[in-house]
C-alpha positions in Angstrom: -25.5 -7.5 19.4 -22.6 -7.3 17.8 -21.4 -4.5 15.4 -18.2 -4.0 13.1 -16.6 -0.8 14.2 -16.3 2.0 11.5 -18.9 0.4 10.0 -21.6 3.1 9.3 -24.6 0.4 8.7 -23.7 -1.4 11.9 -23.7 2.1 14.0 -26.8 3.2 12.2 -28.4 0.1 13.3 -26.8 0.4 16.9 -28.6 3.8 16.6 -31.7 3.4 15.4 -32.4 0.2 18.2 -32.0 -2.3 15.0 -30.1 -5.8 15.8 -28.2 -5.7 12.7 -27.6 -4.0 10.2 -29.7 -6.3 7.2 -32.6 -4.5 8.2 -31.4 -1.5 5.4 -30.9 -4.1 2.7 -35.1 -4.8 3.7 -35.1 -1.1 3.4 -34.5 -0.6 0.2 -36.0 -3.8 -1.5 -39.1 -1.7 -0.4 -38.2 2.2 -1.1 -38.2 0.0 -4.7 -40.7 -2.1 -4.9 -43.1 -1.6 -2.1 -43.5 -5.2 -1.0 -44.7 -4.3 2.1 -48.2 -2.5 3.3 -50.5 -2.3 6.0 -52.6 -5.1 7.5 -50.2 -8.3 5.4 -50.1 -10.9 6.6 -46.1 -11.7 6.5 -43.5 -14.6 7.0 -40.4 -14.1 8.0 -37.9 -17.1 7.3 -34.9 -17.2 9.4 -35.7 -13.9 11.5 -33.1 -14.5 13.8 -31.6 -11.8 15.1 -34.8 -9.9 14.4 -34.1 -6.9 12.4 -36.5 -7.8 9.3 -39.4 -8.9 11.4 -39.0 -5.6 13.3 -39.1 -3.4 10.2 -41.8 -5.8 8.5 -43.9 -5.2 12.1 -43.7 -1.3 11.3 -44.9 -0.9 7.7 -47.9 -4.0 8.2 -48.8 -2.6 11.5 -51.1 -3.7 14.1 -53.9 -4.8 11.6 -51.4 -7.3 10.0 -50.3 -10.6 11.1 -46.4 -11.4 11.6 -44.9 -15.4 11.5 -41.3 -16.0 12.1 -39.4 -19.0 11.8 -35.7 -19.4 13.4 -33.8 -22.2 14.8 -32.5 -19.5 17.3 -34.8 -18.0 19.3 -36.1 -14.4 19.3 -36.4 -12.7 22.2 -39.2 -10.5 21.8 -40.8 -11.5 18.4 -43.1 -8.7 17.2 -45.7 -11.2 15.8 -45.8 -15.1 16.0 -42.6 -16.6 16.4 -42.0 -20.6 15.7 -38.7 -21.9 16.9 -38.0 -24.6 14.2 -36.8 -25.3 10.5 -37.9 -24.4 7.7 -37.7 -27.7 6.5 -40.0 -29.1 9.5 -42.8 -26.4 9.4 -46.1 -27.9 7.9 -48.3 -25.3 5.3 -51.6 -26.1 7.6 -49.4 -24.8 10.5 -48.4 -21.9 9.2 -51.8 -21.0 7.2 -53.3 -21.9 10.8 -50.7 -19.1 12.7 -51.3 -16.6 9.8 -55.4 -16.8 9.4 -55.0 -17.7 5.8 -52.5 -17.3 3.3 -49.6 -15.0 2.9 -49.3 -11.9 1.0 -45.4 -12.1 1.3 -42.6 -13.9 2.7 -38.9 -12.9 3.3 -36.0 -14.8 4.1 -32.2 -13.0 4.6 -31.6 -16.4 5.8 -28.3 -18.6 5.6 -27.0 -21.7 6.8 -23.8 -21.3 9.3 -20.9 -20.6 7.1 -18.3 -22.7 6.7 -15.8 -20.7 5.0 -15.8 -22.8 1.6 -17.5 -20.9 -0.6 -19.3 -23.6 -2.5 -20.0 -25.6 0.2 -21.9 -22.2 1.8 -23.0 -21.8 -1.9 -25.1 -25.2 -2.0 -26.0 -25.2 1.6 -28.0 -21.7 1.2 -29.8 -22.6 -1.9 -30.9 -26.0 -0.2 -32.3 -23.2 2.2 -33.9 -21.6 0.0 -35.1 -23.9 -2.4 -37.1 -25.0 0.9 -38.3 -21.2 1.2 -39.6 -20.9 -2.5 -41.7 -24.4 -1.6 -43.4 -22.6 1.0 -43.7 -19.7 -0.8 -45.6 -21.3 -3.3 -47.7 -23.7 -1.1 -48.5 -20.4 1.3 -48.9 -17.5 -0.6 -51.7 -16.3 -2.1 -52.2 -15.5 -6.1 -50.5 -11.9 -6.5 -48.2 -12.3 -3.5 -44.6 -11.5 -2.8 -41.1 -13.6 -2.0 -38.1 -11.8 -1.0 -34.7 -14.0 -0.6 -31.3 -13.4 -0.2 -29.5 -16.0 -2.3 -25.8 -16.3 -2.5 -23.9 -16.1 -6.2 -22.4 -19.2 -7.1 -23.0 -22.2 -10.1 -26.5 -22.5 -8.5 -27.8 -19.6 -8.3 -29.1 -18.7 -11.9 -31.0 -21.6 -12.2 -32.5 -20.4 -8.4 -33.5 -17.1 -9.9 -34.9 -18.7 -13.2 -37.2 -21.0 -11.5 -39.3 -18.5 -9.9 -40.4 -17.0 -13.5 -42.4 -19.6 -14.5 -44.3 -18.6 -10.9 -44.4 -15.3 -10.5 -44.7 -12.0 -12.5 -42.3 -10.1 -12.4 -38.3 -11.4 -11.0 -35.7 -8.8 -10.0 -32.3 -9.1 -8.6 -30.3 -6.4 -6.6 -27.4 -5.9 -4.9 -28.4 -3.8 -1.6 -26.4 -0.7 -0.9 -25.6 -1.9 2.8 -24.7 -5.2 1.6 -20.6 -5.6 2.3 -18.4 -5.1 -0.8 -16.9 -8.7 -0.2 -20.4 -10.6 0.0 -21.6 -13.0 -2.6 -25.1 -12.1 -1.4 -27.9 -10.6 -3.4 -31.9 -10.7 -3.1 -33.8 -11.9 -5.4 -37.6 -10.2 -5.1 -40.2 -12.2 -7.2 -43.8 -10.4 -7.3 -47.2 -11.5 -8.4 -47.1 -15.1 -7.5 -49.3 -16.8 -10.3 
């Protein structure tokens, strides 16, 4: 693990036995919004290092089911873990690992970054454009899809396309998110 020093997310998470410090930004997407309740049945899109899938794990409990997907592995998964990509896993494979559909599915994932910010920009909403595909295809009427997405020319349209899907569409701006990052989540609840 590897923390920033002075950083008082990063040594809360070093604290509090987290792997990183995202797991806050999960935190409060649910203080807000309460995606997340006992006995779910969750997926977790790029879970690596683990923080998300941990906290998830807590608030679904034992009664719920847990999938994550990573091209890095997780040592110690709390739940079902599938090393692959998102854009190889098939919905019968998933639905078969879950025991039916999804009531959410959360993604803080991102492709490796190359420093261009476009070129990061377009690369993550490829990502994610493949996440809201299996949202729809997986989850069931009513349920939940949490993403981070990062701000660029893309990313409005992103945001738009899941209202003609889901309910209600918020953005935010976690607290523990760093003041330089182009990141924000999008939460889209009450899939159609």
């Amino acid at each position: 693990m590897t923390y920033r020093r002075g950083d008082h997310y990063s040594k809360r998470a070093q604290q509090e036995g987290y792997a990183a410090r995202s797991v806050y930004k999960l935190q409060e997407i649910q203080k807000k919004w309460r995606v997340l309740a006992k006995g779910q049945r969750v997926v977790d899109l790029g879970c690596a290092p683990g923080s998300w899938s941990r906290y998830a794990h807590e608030q679904i409990g034992h009664q719920g089911v847990l999938v994550g997907i990573d091209i890095q592995e997780v040592a110690g998964f709390p739940g079902v873990f599938l090393q692959t990509s998102i854009e190889e896993i098939g919905i019968e494979e998933m639905q078969m690992h879950l025991g039916g559909d999804a009531d959410l599915i959360i993604s803080d994932m991102a492709p490796s970054t190359t420093g261009n910010r476009f070129t990061d920009h377009v690369r993550q909403i490829a990502l994610i454009e493949a996440g809201r595909d299996l949202a729809l295809a997986v989850l069931k009427p009513g349920g939940h899809f949490v993403a981070k997405v990062f701000e660029g020319q893309d990313a409005h349209a992103f945001v738009q396309s899941l209202r003609s899907n889901f309910e209600t569409v918020k953005r935010l701006k976690p607290k523990a998110t760093r003041g330089r990052s182009v990141e924000f989540f999008v939460v889209a609840m009450g899939k159609k």
